[in-house]
C-alpha positions as CSV (number, residue, x, y, z in Angstrom):
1,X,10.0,24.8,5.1
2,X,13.2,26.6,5.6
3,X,15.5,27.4,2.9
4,X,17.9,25.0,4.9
5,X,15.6,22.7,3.8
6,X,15.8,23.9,0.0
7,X,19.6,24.1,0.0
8,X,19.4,20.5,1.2
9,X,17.1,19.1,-1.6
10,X,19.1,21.2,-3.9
11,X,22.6,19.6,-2.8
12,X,20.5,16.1,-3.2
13,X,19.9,16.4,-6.8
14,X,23.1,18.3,-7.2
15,X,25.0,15.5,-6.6
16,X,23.1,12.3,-7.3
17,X,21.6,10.9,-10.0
18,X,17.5,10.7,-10.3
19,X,18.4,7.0,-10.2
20,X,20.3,6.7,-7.1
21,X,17.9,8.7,-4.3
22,X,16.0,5.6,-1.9
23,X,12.9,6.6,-3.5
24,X,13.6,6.5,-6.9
25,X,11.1,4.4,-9.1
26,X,11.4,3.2,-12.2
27,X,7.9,3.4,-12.9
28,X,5.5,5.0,-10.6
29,X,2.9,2.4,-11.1
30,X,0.5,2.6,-8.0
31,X,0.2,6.3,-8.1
32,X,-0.4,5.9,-11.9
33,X,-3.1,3.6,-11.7
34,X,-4.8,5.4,-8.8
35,X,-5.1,8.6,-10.4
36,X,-6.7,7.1,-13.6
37,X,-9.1,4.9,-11.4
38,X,-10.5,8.4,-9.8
39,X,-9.7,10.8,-12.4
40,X,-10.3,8.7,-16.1
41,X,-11.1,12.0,-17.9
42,X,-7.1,13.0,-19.8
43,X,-7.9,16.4,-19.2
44,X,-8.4,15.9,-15.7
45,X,-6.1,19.0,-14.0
46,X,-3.2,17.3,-11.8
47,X,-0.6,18.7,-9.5
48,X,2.3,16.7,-8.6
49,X,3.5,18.3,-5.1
50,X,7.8,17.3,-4.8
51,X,7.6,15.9,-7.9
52,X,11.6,15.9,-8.3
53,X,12.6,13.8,-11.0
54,X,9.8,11.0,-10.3
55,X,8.8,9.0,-13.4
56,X,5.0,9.9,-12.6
57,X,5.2,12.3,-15.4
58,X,6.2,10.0,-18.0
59,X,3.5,7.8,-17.0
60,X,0.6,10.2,-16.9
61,X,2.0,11.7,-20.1
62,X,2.0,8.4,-21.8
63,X,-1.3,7.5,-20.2
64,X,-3.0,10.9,-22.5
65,X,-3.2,13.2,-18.9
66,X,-2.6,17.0,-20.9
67,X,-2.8,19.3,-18.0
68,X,0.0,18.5,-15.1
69,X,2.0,20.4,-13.2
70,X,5.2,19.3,-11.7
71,X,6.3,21.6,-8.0
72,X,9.2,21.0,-6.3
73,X,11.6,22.8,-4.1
74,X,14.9,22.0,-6.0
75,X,15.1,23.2,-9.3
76,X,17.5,21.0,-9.7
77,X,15.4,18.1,-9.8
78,X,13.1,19.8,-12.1
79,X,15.7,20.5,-14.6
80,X,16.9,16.9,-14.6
81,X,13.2,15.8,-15.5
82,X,12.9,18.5,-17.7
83,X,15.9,17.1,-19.8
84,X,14.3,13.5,-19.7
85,X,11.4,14.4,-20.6
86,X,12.8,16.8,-23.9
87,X,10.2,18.7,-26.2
88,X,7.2,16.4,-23.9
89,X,8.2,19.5,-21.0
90,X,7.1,22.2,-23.2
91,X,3.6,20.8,-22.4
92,X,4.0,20.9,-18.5
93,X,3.9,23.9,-16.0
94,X,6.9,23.5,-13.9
95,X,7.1,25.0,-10.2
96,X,10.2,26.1,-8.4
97,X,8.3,26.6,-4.9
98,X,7.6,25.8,-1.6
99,X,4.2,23.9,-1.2
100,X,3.5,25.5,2.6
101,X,3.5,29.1,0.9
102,X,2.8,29.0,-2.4
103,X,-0.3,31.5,-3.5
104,X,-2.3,28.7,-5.3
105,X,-5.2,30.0,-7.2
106,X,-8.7,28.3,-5.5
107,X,-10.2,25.1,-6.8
108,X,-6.8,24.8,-9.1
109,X,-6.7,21.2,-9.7
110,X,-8.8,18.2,-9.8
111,X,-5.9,16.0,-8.6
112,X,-3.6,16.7,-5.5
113,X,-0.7,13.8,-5.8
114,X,2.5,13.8,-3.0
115,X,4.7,11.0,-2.4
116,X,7.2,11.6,0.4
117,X,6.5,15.0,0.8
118,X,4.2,15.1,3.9
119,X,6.1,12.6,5.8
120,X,9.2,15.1,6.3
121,X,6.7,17.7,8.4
122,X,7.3,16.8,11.5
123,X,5.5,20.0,13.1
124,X,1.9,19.7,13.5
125,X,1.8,23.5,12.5
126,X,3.5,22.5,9.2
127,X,1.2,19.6,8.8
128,X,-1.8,22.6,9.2
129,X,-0.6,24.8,6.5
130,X,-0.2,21.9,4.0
131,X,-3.8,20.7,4.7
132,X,-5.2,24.1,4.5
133,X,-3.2,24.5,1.1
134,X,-5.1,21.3,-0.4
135,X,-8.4,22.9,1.0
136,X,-7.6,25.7,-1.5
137,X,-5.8,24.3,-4.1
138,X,-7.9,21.7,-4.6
139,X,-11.6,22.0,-6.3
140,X,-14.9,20.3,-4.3
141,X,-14.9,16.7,-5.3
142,X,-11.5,16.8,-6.6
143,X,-8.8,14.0,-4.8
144,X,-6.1,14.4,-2.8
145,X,-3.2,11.5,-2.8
146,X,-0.9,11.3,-0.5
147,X,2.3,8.9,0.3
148,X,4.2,8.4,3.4
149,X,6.4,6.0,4.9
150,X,4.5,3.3,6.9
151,X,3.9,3.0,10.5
152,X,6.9,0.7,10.1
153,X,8.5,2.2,7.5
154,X,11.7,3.8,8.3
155,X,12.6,6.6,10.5
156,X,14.7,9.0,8.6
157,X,14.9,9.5,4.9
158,X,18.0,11.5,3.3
159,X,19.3,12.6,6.5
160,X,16.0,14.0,7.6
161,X,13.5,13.1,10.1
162,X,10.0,11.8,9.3
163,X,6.7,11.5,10.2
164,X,5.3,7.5,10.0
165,X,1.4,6.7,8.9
166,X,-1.0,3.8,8.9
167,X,-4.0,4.3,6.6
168,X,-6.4,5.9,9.5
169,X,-3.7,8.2,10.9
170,X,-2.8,9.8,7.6
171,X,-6.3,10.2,6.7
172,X,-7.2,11.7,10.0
173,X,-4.5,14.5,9.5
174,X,-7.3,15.9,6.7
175,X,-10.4,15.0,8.9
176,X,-13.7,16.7,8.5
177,X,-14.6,17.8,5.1
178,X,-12.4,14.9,3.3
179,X,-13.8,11.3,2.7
180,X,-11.6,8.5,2.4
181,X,-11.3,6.7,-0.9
182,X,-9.2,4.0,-0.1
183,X,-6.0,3.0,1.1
184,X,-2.6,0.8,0.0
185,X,0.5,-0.3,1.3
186,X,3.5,-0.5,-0.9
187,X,6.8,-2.3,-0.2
188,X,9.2,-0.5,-2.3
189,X,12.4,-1.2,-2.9
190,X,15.3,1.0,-3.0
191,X,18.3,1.3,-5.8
192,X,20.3,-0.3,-3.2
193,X,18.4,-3.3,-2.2
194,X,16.4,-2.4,1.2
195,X,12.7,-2.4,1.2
196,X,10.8,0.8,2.6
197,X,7.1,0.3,3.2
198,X,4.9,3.2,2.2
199,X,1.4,4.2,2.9
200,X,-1.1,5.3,-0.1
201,X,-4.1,7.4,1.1
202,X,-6.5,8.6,-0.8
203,X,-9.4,10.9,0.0
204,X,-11.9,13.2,-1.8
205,X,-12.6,16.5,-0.8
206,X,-16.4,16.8,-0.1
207,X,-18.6,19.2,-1.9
């Protein structure tokens, strides 16, 4: 990612409320209850990859999770969940930082979670480098949970271009070395009205 592309997620959150992005949720429910059905143990070691100012934190915070860390390019978005969240941040490791070039340390985390991240890389190479990243970041027979727009899901999000998924195609851009857990659609819908359908995949990296 460019730092066009950070000086656009920056000017997002600069200027909008966490409430009024498309994919703002008021409770991050699915990807809540699939990280406690694969990872039950609350000390379970969780990344959240563009985290922004998603509600997932409050969620796994309130569920008992004590290790998370929240990465995203803006730090404006950070900041703003930083400030909801009050003395709970102290608790949380909080990363200013591109995910295609961050140094992660190997077998970091148990859970891998990204929703609408991967979507926006459009370039196979991109697509690559995040995969390999997981590979690292991510310990043997740790998960990796990813969200995307649907094959029918729309075209474009914030101005941007994206990349569309069923269930087989995102889980093929992993392949060998990742099995597939299982897989969800999810018809959200936006602040102002319109649905977007979004594909859940998750996988496990094999041992």
């Amino acid at each position: 990612m460019s730092m066009d592309r950070r000086a656009h997620w920056e000017r997002v959150y600069r200027t909008k409320g966490p409430e009024q992005v498309s994919w703002f949720q008021a409770e991050a429910r699915l990807s809540r209850e699939l990280i406690e059905r694969v990872a039950p143990d609350r000390a379970t070691r969780i990344i959240d990859i563009g985290a922004g100012a998603s509600t997932l934190v409050d969620g796994l915070l309130a569920a008992g999770y004590e290790h998370l860390t929240m990465m995203d390019l803006s730090g404006a978005a950070l900041t703003a969940t930083q400030h909801r969240l009050g003395t709970k941040a102290a608790g949380i490791v909080w990363e200013e930082a591109d995910v295609l070039s961050t140094a992660f340390d190997a077998d970091a985390y148990d859970v891998w979670h990204d929703r609408a991240v991967f979507h926006f890389l459009t370039e196979a190479t991109d697509r690559a480098r995040y995969v390999a990243q997981v590979r690292r970041a991510v310990r043997p027979g740790g998960f990796v949970l990813v969200a995307t727009f649907a094959d029918d899901g729309p075209l474009k999000c914030s101005g941007l271009d994206v990349a569309r998924y069923s269930v087989n195609a995102l889980y093929d851009e992993f392949g060998a070395g990742f099995r597939l857990v299982e897989g969800h659609r999810e018809e959200h819908i936006t602040p102002s009205g319109a649905l977007q359908a979004f594909t859940y995949c998750v996988c496990q990296r094999e041992s």
